[in-house]
C-alpha positions as CSV (number, residue, x, y, z in Angstrom):
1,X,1.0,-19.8,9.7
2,X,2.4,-20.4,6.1
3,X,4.9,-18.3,4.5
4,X,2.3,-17.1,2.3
5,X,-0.2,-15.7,5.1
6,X,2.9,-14.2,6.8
7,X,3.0,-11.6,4.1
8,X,-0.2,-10.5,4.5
9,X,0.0,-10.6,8.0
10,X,3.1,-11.2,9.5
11,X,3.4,-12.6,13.1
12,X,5.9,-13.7,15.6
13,X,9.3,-14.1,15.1
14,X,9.3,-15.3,11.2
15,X,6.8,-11.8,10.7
16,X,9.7,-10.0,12.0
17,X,12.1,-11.4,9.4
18,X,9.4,-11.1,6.9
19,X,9.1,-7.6,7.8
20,X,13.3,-7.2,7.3
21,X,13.0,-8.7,4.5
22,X,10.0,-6.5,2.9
23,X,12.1,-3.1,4.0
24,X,14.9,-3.9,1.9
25,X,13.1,-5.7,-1.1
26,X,10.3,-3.1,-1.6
27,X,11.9,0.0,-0.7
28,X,12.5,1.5,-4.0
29,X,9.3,0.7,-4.9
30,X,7.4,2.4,-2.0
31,X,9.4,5.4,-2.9
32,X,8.9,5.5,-6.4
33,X,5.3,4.9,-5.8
34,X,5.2,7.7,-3.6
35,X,7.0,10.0,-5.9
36,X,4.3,9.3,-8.9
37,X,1.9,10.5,-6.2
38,X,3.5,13.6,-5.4
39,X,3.9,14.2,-9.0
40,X,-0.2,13.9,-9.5
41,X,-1.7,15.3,-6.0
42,X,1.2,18.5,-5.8
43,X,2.8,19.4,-2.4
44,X,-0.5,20.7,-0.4
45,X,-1.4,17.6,1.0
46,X,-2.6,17.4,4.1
47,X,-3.7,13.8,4.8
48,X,-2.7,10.8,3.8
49,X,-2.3,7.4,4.7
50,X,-0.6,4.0,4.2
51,X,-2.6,0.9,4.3
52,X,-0.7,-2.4,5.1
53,X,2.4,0.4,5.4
54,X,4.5,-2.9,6.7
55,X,7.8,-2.0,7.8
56,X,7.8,1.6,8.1
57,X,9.5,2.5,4.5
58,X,6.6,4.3,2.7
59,X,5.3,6.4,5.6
60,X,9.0,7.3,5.9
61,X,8.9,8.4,2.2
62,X,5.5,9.9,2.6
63,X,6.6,12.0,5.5
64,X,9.4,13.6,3.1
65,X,7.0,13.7,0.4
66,X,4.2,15.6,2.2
67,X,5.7,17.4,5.0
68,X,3.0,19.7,5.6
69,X,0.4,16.5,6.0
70,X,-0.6,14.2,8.9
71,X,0.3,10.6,8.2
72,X,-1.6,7.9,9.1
73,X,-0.1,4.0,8.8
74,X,-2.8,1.0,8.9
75,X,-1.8,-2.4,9.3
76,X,-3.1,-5.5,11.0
77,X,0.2,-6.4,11.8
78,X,1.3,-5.7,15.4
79,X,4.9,-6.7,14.3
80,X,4.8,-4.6,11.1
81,X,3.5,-1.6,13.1
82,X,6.7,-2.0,15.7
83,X,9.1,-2.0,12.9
84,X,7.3,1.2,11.6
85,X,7.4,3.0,14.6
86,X,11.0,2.3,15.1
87,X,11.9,3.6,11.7
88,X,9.5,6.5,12.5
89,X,9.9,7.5,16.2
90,X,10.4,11.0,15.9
91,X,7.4,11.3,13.1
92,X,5.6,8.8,16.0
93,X,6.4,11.5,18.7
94,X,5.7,14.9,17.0
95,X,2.1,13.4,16.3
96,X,2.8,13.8,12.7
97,X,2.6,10.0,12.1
98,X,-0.4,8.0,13.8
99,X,-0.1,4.4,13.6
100,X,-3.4,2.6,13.8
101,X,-3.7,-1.4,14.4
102,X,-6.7,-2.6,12.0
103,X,-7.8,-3.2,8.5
104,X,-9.3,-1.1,5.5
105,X,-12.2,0.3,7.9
106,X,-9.8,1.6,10.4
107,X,-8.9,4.3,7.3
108,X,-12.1,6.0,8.7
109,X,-9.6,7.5,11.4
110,X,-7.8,9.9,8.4
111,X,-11.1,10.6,6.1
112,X,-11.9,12.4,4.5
113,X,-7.6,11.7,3.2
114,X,-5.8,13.5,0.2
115,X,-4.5,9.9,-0.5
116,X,-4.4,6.5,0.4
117,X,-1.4,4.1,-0.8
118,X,-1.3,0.6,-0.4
119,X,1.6,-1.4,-1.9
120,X,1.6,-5.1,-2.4
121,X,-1.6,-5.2,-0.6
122,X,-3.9,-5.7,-3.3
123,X,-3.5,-9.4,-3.4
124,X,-4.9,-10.4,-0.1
125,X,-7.8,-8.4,-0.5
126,X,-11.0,-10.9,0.2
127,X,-13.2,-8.9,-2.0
128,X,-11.2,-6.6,-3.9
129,X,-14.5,-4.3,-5.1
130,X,-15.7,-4.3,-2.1
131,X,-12.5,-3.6,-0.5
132,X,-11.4,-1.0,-2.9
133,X,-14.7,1.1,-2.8
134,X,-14.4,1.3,1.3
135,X,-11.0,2.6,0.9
136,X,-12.3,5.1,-1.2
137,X,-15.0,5.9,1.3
138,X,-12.2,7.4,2.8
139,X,-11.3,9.8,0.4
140,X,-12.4,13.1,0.1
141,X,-13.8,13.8,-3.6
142,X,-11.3,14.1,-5.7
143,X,-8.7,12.2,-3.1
144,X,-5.9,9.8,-5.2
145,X,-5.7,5.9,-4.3
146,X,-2.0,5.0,-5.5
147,X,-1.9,1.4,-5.7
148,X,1.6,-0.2,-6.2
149,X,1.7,-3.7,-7.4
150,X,3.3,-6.4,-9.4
151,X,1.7,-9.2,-12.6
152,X,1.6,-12.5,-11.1
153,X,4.5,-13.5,-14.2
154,X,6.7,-10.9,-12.2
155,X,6.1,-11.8,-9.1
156,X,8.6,-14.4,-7.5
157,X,7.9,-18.3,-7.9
158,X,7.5,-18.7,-4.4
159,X,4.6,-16.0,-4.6
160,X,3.2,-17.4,-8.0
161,X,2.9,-20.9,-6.8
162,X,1.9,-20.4,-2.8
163,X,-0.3,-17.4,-3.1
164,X,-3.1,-18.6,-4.6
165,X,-2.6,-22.1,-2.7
166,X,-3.3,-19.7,0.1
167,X,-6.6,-17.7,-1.0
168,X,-4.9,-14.8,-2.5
169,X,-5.2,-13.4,-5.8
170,X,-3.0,-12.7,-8.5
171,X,-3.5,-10.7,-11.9
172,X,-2.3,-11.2,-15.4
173,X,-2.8,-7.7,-16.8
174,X,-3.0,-3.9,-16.1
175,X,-6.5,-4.2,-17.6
176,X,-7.8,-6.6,-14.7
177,X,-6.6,-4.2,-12.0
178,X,-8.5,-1.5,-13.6
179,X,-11.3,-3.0,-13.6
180,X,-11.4,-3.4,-10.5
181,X,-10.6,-0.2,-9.3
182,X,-13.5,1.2,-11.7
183,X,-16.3,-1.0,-10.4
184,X,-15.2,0.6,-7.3
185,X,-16.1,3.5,-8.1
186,X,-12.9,5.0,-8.7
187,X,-12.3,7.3,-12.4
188,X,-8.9,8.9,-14.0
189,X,-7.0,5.7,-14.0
190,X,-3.7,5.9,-14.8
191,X,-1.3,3.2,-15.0
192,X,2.8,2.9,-14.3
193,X,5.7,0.7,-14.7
194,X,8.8,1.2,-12.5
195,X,11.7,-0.6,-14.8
196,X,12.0,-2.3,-18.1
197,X,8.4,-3.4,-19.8
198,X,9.8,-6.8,-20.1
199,X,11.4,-6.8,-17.0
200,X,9.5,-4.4,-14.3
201,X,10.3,-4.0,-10.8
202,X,6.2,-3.3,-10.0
203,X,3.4,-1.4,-11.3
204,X,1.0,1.1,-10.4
205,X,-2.4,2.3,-10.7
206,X,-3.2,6.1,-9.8
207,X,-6.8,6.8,-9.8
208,X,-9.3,9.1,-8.4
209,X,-12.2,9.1,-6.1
């Protein structure tokens, strides 16, 4: 597996350093992320997830975030889900994290959630309308879909060059990522920058099912 597929769904011993290497890079973005969430959907959550929740970080975050909600963590990844349970083992054993092996229809295991968050996951999406309106299936009316992401001219070289080499997409503007959130279905979009404009660290898209 190239280097490229292994972030979408890391495997073996080079997923595991992947997946080390993912906890420290996108860390203060999963929290940030989180945080914008919090600010929009208020403290009475109940359920919420993480799809492609890699190493652990975010469900860390939303367990702080949320601590009256059951958390749910969705990846594909067998490796990513060990790391995460590892970071989360006391979460994992009070039953207030559930860590579920699977992609976007496995979310059917929290619906109807408060909130879904997927970050960095939007470019290996195979059909990103498609995809984007089942994870709002998930939702209950009204539920938020926080999306962090980054513009493929922010995005490392090795990302802008071997991604879509490897069937993944990349977007240009805020505008594109909207519009695919709203021909799935979803309304209220909002949109954030963590950093400089010139210069951001990722982005994100806040909207509502």
């Amino acid at each position: 597996m190239g280097l490229a597929q292994q972030f979408g769904r890391p495997s073996g011993i080079l997923g595991a350093v992947v997946g080390l290497g993912m906890a420290r890079g996108n860390a203060a973005l999963s929290r940030w992320v989180v945080e914008r969430a919090g600010e929009r959907l208020g403290p009475g959550a109940t359920r919420v997830a993480e799809l492609g929740p890699g190493p652990g970080v975010g469900l860390q975050a939303l367990l702080a975030q949320f601590p009256e909600a059951h958390v749910w963590g969705v990846d594909l990844s067998t490796v990513m889900l060990a790391q995460a349970r590892r970071r989360n083992g006391t979460a994992c054993a009070s039953g207030r994290l559930t860590l579920v092996e699977g992609g976007i229809a496995s979310l059917a295991a929290c619906a109807p959630a408060d909130a879904v968050m997927a970050n960095h996951v939007l470019y290996f999406l195979r059909d990103p309308v498609a995809d984007l309106a089942a994870i709002r299936s998930s939702l209950r009316p009204g539920g938020l879909l926080a999306l962090g992401y980054q513009l493929r001219q922010h995005m490392p070289a090795m990302a802008q060059k071997r991604f879509p080499v490897a069937g993944h997409r990349l977007y240009d503007t805020e505008a594109e990522v909207a519009d695919v959130a709203a021909a799935a279905g979803f309304t209220s979009v909002t949109h954030h920058v963590k950093g400089p404009a010139d210069a951001p660290e990722g982005r994100l898209l806040l909207a509502t099912a």
